[in-house]
Each structure stands twice: as C-alpha cells, then as structure tokens.
C-alpha positions as CSV (number, residue, x, y, z in Angstrom):
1,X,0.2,11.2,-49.5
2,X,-3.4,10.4,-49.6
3,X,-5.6,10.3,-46.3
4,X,-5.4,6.6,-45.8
5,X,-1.7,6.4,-46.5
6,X,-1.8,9.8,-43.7
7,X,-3.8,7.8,-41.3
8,X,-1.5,5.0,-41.6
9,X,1.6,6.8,-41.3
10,X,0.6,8.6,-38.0
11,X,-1.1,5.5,-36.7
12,X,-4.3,7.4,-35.9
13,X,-5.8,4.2,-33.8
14,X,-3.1,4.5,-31.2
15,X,-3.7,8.0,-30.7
16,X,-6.1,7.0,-28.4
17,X,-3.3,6.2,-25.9
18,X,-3.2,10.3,-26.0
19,X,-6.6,11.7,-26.4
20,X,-8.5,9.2,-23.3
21,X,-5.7,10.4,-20.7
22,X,-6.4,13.8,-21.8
23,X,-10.3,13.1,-21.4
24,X,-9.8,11.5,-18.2
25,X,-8.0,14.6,-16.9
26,X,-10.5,16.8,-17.8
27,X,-13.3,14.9,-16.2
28,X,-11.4,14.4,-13.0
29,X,-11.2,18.6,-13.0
30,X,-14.8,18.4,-13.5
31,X,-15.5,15.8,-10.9
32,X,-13.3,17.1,-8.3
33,X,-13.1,20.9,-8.7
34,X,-16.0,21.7,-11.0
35,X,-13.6,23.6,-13.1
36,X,-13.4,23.9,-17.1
37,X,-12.3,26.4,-19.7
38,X,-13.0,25.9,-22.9
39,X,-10.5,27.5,-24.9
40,X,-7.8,25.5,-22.9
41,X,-9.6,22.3,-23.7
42,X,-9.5,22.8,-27.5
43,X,-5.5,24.3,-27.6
44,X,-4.5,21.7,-25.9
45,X,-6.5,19.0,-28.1
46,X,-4.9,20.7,-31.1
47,X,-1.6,20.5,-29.6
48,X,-1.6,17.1,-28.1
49,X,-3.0,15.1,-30.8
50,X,-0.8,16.8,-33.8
51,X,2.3,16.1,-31.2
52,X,1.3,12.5,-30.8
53,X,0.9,12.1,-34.7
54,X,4.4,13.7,-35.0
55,X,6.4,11.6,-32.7
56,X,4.5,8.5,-34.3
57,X,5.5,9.6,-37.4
58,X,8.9,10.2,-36.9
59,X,9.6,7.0,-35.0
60,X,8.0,5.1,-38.1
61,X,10.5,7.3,-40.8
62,X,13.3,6.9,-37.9
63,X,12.6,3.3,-38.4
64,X,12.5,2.9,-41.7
65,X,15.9,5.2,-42.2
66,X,17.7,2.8,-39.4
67,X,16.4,-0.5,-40.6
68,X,19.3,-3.0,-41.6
69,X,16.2,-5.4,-43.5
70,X,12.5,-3.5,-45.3
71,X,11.2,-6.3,-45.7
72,X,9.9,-9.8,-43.4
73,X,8.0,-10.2,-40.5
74,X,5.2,-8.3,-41.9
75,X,7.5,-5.2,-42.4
76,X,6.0,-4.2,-45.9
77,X,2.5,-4.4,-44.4
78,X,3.0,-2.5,-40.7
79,X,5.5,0.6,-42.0
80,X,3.4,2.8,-43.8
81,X,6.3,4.2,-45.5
82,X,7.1,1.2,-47.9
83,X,3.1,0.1,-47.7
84,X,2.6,2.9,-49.9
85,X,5.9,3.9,-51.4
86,X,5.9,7.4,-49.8
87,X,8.4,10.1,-50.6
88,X,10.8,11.1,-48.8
89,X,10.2,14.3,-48.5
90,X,6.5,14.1,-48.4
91,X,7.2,12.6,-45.3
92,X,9.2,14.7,-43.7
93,X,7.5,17.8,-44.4
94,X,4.0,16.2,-42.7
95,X,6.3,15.6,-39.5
96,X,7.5,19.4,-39.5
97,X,3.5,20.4,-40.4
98,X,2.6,18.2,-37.6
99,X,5.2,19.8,-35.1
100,X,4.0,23.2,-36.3
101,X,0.5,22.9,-35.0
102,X,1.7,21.2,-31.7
103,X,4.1,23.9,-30.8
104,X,1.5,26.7,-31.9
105,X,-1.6,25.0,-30.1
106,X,1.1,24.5,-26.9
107,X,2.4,28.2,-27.0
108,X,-1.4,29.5,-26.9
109,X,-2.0,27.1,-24.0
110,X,1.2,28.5,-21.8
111,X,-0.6,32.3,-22.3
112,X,-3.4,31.0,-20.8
113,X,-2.1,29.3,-18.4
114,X,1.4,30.0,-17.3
115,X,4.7,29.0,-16.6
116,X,4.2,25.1,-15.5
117,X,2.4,23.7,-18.5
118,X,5.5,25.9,-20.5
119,X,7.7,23.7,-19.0
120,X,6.0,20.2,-18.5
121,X,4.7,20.9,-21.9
122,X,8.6,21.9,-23.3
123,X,9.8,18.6,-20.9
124,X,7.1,16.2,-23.0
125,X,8.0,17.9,-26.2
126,X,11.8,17.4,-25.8
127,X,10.8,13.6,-24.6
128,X,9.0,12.6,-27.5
129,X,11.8,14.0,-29.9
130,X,13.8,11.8,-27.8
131,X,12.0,8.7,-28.4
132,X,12.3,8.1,-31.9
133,X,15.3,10.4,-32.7
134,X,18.4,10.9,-31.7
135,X,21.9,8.9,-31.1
136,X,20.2,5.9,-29.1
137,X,15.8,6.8,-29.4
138,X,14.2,5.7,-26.2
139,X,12.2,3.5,-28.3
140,X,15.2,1.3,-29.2
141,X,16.0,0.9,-25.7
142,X,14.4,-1.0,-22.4
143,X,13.1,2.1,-21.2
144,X,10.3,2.8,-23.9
145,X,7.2,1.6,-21.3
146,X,8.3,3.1,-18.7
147,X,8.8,7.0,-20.8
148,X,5.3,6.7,-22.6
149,X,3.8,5.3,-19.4
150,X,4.6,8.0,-16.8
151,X,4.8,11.0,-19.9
152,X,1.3,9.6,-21.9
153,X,-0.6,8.6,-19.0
154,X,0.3,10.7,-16.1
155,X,2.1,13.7,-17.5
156,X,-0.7,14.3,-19.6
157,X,-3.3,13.7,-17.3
158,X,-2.0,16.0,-14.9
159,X,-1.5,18.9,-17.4
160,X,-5.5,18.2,-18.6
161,X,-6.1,18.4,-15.3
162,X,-4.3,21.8,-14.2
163,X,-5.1,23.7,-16.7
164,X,-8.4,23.8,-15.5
165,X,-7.5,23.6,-11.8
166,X,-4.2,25.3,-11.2
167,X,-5.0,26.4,-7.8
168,X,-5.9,24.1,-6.6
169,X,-2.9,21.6,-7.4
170,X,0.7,23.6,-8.0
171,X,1.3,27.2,-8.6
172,X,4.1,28.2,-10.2
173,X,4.4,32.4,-10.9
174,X,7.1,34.8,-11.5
175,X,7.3,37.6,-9.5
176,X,10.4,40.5,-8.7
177,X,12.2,37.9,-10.7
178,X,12.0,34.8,-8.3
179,X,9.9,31.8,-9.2
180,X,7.6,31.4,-6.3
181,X,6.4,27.0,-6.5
182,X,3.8,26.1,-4.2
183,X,2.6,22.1,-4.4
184,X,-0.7,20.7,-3.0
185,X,1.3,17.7,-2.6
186,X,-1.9,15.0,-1.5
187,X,-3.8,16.3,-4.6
188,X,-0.9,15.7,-6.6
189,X,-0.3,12.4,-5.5
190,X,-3.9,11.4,-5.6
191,X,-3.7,12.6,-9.1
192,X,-0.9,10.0,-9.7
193,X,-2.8,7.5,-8.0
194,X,-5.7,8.3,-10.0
195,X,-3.4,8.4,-13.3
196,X,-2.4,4.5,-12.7
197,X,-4.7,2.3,-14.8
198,X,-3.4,4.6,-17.8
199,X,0.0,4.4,-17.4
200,X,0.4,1.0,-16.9
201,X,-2.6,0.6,-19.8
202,X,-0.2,2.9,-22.2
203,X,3.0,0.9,-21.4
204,X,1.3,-2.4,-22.0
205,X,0.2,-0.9,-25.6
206,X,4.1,-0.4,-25.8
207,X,5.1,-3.0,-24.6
208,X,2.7,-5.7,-27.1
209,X,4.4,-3.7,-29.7
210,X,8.0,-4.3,-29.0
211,X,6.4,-8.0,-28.1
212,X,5.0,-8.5,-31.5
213,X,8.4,-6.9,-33.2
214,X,10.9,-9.1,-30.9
215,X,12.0,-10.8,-33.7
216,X,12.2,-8.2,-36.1
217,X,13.9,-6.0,-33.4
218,X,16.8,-8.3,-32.6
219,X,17.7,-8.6,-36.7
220,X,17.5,-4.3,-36.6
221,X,19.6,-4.1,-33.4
222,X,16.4,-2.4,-31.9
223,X,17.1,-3.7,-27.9
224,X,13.5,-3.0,-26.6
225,X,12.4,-4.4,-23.3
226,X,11.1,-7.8,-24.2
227,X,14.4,-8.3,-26.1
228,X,16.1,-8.2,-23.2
229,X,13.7,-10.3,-20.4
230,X,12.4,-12.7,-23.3
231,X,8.9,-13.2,-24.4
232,X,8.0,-15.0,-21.5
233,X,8.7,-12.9,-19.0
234,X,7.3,-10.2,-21.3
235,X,4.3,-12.0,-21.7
236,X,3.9,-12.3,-18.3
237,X,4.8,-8.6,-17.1
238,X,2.2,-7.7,-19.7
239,X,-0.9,-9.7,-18.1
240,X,0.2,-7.9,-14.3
241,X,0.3,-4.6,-15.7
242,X,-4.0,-4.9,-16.1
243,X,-4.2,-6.6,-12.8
244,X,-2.3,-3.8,-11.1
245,X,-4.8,-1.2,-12.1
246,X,-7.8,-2.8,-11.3
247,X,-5.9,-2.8,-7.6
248,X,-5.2,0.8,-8.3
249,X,-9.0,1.3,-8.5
250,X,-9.7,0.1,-5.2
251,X,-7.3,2.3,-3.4
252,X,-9.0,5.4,-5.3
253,X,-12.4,4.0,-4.1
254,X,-11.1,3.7,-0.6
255,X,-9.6,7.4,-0.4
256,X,-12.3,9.0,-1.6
257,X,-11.2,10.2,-4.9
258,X,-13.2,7.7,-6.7
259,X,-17.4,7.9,-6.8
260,X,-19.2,4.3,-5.9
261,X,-19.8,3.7,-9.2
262,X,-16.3,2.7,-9.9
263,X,-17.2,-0.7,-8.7
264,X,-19.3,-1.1,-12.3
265,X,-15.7,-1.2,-13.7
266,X,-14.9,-4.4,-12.6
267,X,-17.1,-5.8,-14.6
268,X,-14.5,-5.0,-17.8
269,X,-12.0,-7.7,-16.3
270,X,-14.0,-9.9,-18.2
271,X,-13.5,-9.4,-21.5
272,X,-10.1,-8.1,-21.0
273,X,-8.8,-11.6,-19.0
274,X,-10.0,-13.4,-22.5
275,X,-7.7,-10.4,-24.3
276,X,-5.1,-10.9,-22.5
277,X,-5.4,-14.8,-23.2
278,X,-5.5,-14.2,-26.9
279,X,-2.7,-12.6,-26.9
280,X,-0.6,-14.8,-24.7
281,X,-1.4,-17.4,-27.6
282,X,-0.4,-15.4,-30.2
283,X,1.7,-12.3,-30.8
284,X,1.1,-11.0,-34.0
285,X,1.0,-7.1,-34.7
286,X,-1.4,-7.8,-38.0
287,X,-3.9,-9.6,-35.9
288,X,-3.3,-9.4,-32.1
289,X,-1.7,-6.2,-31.2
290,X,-5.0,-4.3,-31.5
291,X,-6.2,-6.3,-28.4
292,X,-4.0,-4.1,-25.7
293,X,-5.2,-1.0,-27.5
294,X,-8.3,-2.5,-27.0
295,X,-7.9,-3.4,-23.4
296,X,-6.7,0.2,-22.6
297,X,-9.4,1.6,-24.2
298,X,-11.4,-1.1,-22.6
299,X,-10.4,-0.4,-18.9
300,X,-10.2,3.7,-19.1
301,X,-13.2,4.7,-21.4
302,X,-14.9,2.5,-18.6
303,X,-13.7,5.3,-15.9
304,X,-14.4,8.1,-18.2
305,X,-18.1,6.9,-18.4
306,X,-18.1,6.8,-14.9
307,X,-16.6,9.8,-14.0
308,X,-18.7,11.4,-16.1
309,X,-21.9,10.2,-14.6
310,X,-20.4,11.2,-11.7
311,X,-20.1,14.6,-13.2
312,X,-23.5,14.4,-14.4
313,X,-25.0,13.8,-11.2
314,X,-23.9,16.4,-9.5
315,X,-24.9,18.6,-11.4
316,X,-28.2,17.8,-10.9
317,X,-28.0,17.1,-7.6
C-alpha cells in the first residue's frame, strides 16, 4: 500500500468532518474561557484523526467483505480496496496500526485529563467499531446521520472543549471510592447549541453518501436512511439540514455565546444554496458528493475564522 492508495483507503478528505469540530471546540475554549493546553491539543489530534482513519477504513473493507456485487455504480472507482487491488492483509494490519495510535494518543489524554474523556472517549470508540462492524453496522441502517452527527459533531466538540475547560463545564472525580459528577448544565447546553451547524453539517455529508449509493445500497441489502424515505424526501431533508443551522446561529447570537461577527457568516448561504442545487440535480459520488463536504467545510471553517478573530481580539483588547 502506497500513499495514494493509503489516502484513498482512509478517505483522508472526509476527515475533515473530524478535525474542524475538534478545531471548533478548541476555539470556543479559547473564546469563552481563555483556556488551552498544549499537550492535550496534540494527544488528542493524534488520537482523533488515526480513530477517524480507522473506522473509515474498516467500514470501506466491511464493505467490500459484505458486498453481494464489486463491481457497477462506480464501485471499482469509489472502494479503494478493488481501485488498487490491495491485500488483504495489508489492509487489515493498517486498521489495527491505525487503532494503535488512537487508543495510545486517547489513553495519554485520559492521564491528563481524567475520568470523563475515559469514558466519552471509550463510548466514541466503542461507537465507531459499531458503525462499520458488527452483526447489523450502524452504517447499514437508518440511524447512520443521526450516530455521526451527535458523536462527530457534538461529542467531539465537547471533549475539545473540556479538556481545556473542565471546570468550568462537568467534573467528574473519584474520591473514597464514590464518583462525585457535577454538571454546569447551561454551559453544557450552550455547548450543544453551539455544536449545531456541525452536526447537522456532518450528517448531511452522511447522508449525500448513502444518497449517492441508494442504488448500489438496495442491490447489497445496505438499508441506509434514504433507502427507506426515497430520494426525494432525502433530497429534501438534506437542503433543511443547512437551513437549520444558519437558524442555529442566530439563537447563539442572541444568547450571547456568539461575538457580532457571526453575522459575516451569512454571507456563505450563497454559495452553499447553489451547492445544494447542484446536488439536487445530480447525485453522483464521483462528481457531486464533494459538494456537502464542501458545504460543511463551507459553513463551519466560516465560524472557526470568526471565532478566532474573536479570540484574537481579545487578546489585544
């Protein structure tokens, strides 16, 4: 396995859907509690991305081990497996590499951290296994948007969050033997709120996938979400989703958690409303998929710029 046939396999583009929830929790540390550690940023990089590059992985060999028909709708092209005629083997022992360095960057994390991010942490792993393995994977079932959505954009958000900011969200210690929880339950729910434009953003990347493979899906069995509604609706769940969190934004603006200059991302709904068009026309993972990466990317690298003028700002000020 060569690095392009690597960067294939794992889907590196889509890891994106990871590593911008896990930027946007850091900055909303930085913005509202002027906390950040270092060395808990770059463990849990390490961890994350070679965890999100595993599960990838092993849904794309899961596939490929399950499928009733290789080849069709673009099947030789989008699995990386028979693209490049990888070996078995080869494969499996990058997935068990991968998981390596995601459960040794998360295990530093939880010494420097504690209990809570051992067991959201353990909860996410045990997840992602979940999705692409198993009896019945999440990923073969109507659930998939919903899993990646609240685990990829919120989950992680929150854990990129508390690690720099424990006390001042949820505090979970051990003492005499009793687990002592305490939850600053209105941070925590502005933290959801705040987590909404990427969670919907990372379920509508899932859910043009499982849009684009509809046809593929039904001849493998694989009952996904727009299997079930029909394109249509899928199509049209998949334009709200974007709408919703521009609504989302407002509220933050409104309580606060938000600076002023959150307003400036309006201005993406341009170019994502002619996306989201595109798309509606034609569904096509070679061609037209890339465009709800491209509007997630679009609508929360937008916050992360503004957050981190925000940042930026006060720190001068």
């Amino acid at each position: 396995m060569n690095i392009k046939s690597f960067l294939r396999f794992v889907e590196l583009p889509t890891k994106v859907a990871s590593m911008i929830p896990f930027l946007m929790g850091t900055l909303y540390a930085l913005y509202r509690f002027e906390d950040f550690y270092v060395l808990r940023f770059g463990l849990m990089f390490v961890s994350l991305l070679s965890f999100d590059m595993a599960t990838t992985a092993i849904n794309n060999y899961y596939d490929f081990k399950k499928a009733s028909k290789t080849h069709g709708y673009g099947y030789e092209t989008h699995n990386a497996i028979v693209h490049f005629k990888l070996k078995e083997r080869t494969v499996v022992a990058t997935i068990v590499i991968l998981l390596a360095l995601a459960a040794g960057g998360g295990i530093a994390l939880v010494t420097q951290t504690g209990l809570l991010v051992f067991l959201l942490g353990g909860l996410s792993f045990l997840i992602g296994i979940l999705y692409s393995f198993g009896p019945i994977p999440i990923s073969r079932m109507p659930l998939g948007e919903l899993f990646s959505g609240l685990f990829m954009g919120f989950v992680i958000i929150f854990i990129s969050a508390y690690i720099h900011t424990d006390e001042h969200v949820v505090s979970l210690l051990l003492q005499n033997g009793w687990v002592s929880l305490n939850i600053n339950i209105v941070e925590v729910l502005y933290l959801f709120w705040f987590s909404v434009p990427a969670i919907l953003g990372i379920a509508g990347i899932m859910l043009a996938n499982n849009i684009c493979d509809i046809d593929e899906d039904v001849e493998n069995r694989r009952y996904t979400l727009p299997v079930y509604i029909g394109r249509r609706n899928a199509l049209v769940l998949f334009k709200y989703l974007y709408y919703v969190s521009y609504l989302d934004l407002v509220v933050l603006l409104i309580l606060g958690i938000n600076p002023i200059l959150v307003l400036l991302i309006l201005l993406t709904l341009i170019p994502l409303h002619r996306n989201i068009d595109l798309f509606t026309q034609k569904q096509e993972k070679a061609s037209t998929f890339i465009l709800a990466v491209k509007n997630f990317v679009l609508m929360n690298a937008a916050r992360i710029a503004v957050l981190g003028g925000a940042v930026l700002l006060n720190m001068i000020i």
